[in-house]
C-alpha positions in Angstrom: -27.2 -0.1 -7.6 -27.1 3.4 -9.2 -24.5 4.8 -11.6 -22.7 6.5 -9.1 -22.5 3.6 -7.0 -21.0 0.9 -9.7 -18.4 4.3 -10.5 -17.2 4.4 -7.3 -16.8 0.3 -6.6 -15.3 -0.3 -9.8 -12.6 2.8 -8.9 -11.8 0.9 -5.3 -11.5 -2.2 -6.8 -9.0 -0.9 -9.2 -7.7 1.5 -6.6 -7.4 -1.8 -4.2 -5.6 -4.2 -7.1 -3.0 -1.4 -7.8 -2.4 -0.8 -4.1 -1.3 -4.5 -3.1 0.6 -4.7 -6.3 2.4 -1.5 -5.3 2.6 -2.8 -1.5 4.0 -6.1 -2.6 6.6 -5.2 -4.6 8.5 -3.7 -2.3 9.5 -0.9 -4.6 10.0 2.5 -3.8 9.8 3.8 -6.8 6.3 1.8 -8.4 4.5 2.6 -5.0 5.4 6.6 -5.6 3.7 6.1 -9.0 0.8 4.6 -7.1 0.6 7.7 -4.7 0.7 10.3 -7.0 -2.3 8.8 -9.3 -4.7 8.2 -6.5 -3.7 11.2 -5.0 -4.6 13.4 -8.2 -7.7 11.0 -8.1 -8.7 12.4 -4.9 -8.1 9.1 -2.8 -5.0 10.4 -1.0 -4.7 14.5 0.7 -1.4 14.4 2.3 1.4 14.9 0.2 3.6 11.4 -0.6 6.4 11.1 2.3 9.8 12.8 1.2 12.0 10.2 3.3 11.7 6.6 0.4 12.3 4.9 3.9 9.0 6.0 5.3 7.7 3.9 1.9 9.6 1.6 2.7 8.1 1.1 5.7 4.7 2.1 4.7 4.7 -0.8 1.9 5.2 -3.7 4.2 3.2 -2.3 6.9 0.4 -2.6 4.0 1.5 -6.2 3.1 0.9 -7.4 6.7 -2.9 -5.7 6.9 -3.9 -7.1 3.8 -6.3 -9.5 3.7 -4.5 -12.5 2.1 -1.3 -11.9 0.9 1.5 -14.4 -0.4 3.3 -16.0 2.8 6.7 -15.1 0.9 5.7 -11.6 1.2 4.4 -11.8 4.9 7.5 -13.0 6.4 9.9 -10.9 3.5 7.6 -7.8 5.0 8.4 -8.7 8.9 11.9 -10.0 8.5 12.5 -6.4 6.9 10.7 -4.3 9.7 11.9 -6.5 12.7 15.6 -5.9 11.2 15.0 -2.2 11.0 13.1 -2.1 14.7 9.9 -1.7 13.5 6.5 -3.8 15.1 5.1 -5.8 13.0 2.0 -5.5 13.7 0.0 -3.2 11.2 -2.7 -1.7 13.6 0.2 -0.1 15.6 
């Protein structure tokens, strides 16, 4: 693997870590951080949603297309977007 290459998958595993801690912490405020470093990184073009409730959203719809996250977190995320007449399926 070349230079570039090890670069680039060391930045999206970084990128990846910080995401699902963002995602699973269900706060507003720590995800907006998130967004606004990997967006002056390049990673993100559109601008971070004005409305926190769109993050809101946004984080547990993250936390239910990740890969393996905590159960807690699972059923926290889709008690919160069934409540607030969401789907809770991610790939909506």
């Amino acid at each position: 693997m070349n230079d570039k290459m090890q670069i680039y998958w060391a930045k999206q595993s970084e990128w990846m870590k910080e995401r699902d801690e963002a995602a699973l912490s269900f706060d507003v405020n720590k995800f907006k951080k998130f967004y606004i470093k990997w967006r002056v990184e390049g990673i993100y073009t559109r601008p971070l949603p004005e409305d926190d409730f769109v993050i809101e959203i946004a984080m547990r719809q993250m936390v239910l297309g990740m890969a393996n996250p905590p159960k807690d977190k699972v059923a926290e995320a889709k008690a919160w977007l069934k409540a607030h007449g969401f789907s809770t399926n991610p790939w909506r």
